[in-house]
N, C-alpha and C positions, 0 to 999 in steps of 0.2 A: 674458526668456522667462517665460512663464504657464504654468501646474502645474496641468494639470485633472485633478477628480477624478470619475468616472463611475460610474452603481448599472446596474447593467447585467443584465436578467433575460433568458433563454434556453429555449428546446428545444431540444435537442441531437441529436435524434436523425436528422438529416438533416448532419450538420458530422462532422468526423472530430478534433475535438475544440477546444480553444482554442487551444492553440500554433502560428502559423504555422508551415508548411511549403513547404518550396523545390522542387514536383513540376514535373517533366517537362509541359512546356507549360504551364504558370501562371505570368504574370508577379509577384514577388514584389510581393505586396499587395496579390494578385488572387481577390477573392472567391469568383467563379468565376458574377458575373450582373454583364449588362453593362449595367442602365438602372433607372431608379426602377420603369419596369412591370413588368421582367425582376424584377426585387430584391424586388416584391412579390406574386410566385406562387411555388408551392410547389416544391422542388427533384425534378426528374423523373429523375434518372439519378444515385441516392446512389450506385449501386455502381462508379461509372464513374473510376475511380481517381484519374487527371487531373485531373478537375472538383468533386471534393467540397471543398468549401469549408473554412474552420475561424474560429472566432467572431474573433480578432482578425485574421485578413486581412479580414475583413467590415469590420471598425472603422477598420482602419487606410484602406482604400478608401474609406470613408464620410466619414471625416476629410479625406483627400486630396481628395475633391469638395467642402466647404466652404472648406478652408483653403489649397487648392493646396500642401502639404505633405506630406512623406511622414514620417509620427511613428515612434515608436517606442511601443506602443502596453505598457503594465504591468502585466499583468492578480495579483491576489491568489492565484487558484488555477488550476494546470494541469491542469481537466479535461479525463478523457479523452473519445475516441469512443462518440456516444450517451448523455453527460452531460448532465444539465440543471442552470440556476443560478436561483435569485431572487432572488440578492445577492450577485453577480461583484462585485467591487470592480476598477477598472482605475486609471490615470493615464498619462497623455502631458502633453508638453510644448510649445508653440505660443507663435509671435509674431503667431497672429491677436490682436484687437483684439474679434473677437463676445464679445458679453457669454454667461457661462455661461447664464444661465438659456434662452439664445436658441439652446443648441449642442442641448439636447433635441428639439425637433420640427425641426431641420434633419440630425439625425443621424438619428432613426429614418425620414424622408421617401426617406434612399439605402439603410438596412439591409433586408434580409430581413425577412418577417412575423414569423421565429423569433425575432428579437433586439429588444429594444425596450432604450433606454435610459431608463431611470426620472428616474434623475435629476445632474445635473452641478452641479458648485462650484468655487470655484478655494481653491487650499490652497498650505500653504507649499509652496517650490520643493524644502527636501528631501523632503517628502512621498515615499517607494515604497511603490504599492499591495501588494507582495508582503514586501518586508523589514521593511514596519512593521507586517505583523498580527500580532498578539498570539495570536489563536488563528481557529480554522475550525468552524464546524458544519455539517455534512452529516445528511440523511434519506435511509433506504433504505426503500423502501416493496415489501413483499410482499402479494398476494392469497393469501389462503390458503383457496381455495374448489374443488368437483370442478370446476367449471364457468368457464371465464375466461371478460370481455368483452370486447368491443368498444371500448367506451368508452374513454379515455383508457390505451388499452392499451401504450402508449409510455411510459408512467410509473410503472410498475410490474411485478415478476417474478410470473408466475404459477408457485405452488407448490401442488400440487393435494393433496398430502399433508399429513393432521394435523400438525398443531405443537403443544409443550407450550412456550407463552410462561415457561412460569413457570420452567421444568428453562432454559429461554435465558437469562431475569434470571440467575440462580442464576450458570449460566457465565462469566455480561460480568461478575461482580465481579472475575474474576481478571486483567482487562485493563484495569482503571483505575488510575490511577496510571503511573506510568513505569517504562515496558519495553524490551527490547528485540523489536521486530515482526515479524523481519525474515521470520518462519514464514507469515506472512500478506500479505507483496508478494511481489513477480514483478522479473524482474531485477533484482536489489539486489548490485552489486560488493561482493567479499568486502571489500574496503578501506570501504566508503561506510558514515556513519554510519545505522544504524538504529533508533536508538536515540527515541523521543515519549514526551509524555506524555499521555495521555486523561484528559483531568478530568471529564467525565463522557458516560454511557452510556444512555439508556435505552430500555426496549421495550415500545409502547404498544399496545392494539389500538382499531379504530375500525370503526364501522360503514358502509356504504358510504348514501348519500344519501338520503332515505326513501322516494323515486319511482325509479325510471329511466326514461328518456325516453318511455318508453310510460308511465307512470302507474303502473305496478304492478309487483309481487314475484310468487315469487319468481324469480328468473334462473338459478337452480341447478336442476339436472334431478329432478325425483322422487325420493326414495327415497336422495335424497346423504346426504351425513355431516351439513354441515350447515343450517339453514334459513334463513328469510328474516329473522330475527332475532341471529344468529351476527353475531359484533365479526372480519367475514374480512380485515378489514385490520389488519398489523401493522406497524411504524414504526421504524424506528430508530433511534434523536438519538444522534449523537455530534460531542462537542466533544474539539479537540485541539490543539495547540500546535503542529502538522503533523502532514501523513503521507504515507507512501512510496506508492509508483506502485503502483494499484489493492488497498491496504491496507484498506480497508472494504470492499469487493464483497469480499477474500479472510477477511474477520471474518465478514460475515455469510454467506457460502459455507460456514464451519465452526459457525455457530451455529445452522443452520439441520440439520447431520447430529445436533448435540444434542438439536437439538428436535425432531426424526423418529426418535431414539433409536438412532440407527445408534453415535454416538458417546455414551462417559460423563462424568461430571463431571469425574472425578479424569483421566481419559484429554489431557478439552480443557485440562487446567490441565500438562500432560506438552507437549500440543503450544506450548504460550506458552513454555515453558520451553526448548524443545528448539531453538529458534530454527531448524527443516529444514521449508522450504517442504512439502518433498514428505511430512509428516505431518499438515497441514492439509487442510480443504476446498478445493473448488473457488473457483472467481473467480464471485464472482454476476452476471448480467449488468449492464450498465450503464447501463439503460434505469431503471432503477429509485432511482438515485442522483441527491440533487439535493441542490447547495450552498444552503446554505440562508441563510447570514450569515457575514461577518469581521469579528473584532472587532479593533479597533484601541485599546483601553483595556482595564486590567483588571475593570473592571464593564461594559461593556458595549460598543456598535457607532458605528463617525461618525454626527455626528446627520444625516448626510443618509439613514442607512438608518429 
C-alpha cells in the first residue's frame, strides 16, 4: 500500500466543514454533486441539510472516481462549518499505481471549484496527516470598518466598531504559553483534556488593496470614523500545538470585547484563569478563520507546503 500525502486549499463556506458526516440520504462518501459538470458549479441549496457537502467526502468521492476505492481519507485539521484552508494537510492510503504527481490534475478535474488540491507526494506508510503535526497556524481576519463590502465578504467578520489593536496585543500576552483553554471552547467534556500551548500570537493590521474593482476610494460612507487611508483590516496568527473545538473564534470573540472596551485587562487575564466558558466572549463567526499551515518539524512545514 502507498501513503499519499495531499496540500489541500479550500472555501469553506459552502461545506458544513471537513469531517465526513453519515446524513440522512447521502451515500457515505457522497459529496453531495454527482458529475465533473455538477462538481464544477457552485453549490445552490447550502441550507439544505441532506445535501451540504464536507471537504473530505469531497476527497474521498474524488479518489473513489480515480482509484475505484473507497480510502479513508486523514485530514491534519478538523475545520469546522464555513472554514477556509490554504494548507489542509491530508493522507490516504491506495494500491493504485498513478504516479503522485499525476493524482493533482485528476483529483481537482472531479472536486468542486472550492477545493483544489495543490499539491501530492508519497511519504512513508507511517506518515498521519493529523498525529504527526507538530503544530497548526490559523488567521482570523476582521474588517474593522462602518461600512462592509462586497468583495471577498466570505472571508472575513465585519466588526463595524473601533478596536484598540494595541489594548488586544497587550491581552494575547496572557495566552501564550501553555494554558488551560477550556474558557474559550464550546463543548469540552468535564473529563477531556483542555489543556495547549500557543507558541505564538499575533495581531496585525493591514490595508485593504489600493483600488477596488471600480478604481477608486473611498468605500466607507462620508463622515465615518475612518478614511480611505485607515490599516481596516486586522489579522490574527496564531500558532499552537492544537486546539479545542472552535477555541480561536472563542479567543478572538473575547479580544475583540477588549478592544471595543467592553472588557479590561486584568478582567481577560480573570477569564484565562477561570477556565468558565460562560465568562468569555462570544464565538466569532467562522467565515473569517482560515488554516493557514501545519507544521510537521520543529522549524518549520513538509517541503511540499
Amino acid at each position: 500500500m502507498r501513503n499519499i500525502r495531499l496540500l489541500i486549499e479550500y472555501d469553506g463556506t459552502n461545506f458544513s466543514g471537513w469531517q465526513e458526516q453519515r446524513l440522512k440520504g447521502v451515500r457515505s462518501g457522497e459529496c453531495g454533486v454527482g458529475s465533473a459538470e455538477i462538481a464544477h458549479s457552485t453549490f445552490s441549496t447550502p441550507n439544505s441539510e441532506s445535501r451540504i457537502p464536507t471537504i473530505q467526502a469531497c476527497l474521498r468521492e474524488a479518489i473513489h472516481k480515480i482509484t475505484g476505492e473507497w480510502v479513508v481519507v486523514y485530514g491534519a485539521s478538523r475545520t469546522d462549518a464555513g472554514v477556509h484552508a490554504l494548507g489542509q494537510v491530508a493522507n490516504f492510503k491506495t494500491s493504485s499505481r498513478l504516479p503522485a504527481e499525476r493524482l493533482v490534475p485528476a483529483l481537482n478535474h472531479y472536486l468542486p471549484r472550492e477545493i483544489v488540491v495543490r499539491s501530492a507526494g508519497e511519504v512513508s506508510e507511517e506518515f498521519h496527516a493529523q498525529f504527526h503535526a507538530k503544530s497548526k497556524v490559523y488567521r482570523y481576519t476582521i474588517l474593522n470598518d462602518p461600512v462592509p463590502r462586497a468583495i471577498n465578504r466570505n472571508f472575513y467578520y465585519h466588526f463595524h466598531c473601533p478596536l484598540d489593536v494595541e489594548r488586544m496585543k497587550e491581552a494575547a500576552q496572557h495566552l501564550l504559553g501553555r494554558h488551560d483553554f477550556r474558557a474559550f471552547c464550546v463543548e469540552a467534556h468535564n473529563k477531556e483534556n483542555t489543556v495547549r500551548t500557543i507558541k505564538s500570537l499575533e495581531i496585525l493590521k493591514s490595508s485593504p488593496p489600493e483600488a477596488d474593482v471600480a478604481g477608486h476610494y473611498p468605500l466607507s460612507a462620508s463622515g465615518g470614523l475612518m478614511d480611505s487611508k485607515t490599516k481596516r483590516y486586522i489579522h490574527f496568527f496564531i500558532e499552537a500545538d492544537g486546539f479545542l473545538h472552535k477555541m480561536i473564534r472563542g479567543i478572538v470573540g473575547t479580544l475583540l470585547l477588549v478592544g471595543s472596551g467592553k472588557v479590561g485587562l486584568v478582567e481577560f487575564k480573570r477569564v484565562v484563569e477561570a477556565r468558565d466558558r460562560s465568562l468569555a466572549g462570544p464565538t466569532a463567526p467562522a467565515r473569517g478563520l482560515c488554516l493557514l499551515k501545519v507544521n510537521y518539524t520543529e522549524n518549520g512545514t513538509w517541503s511540499g507546503q
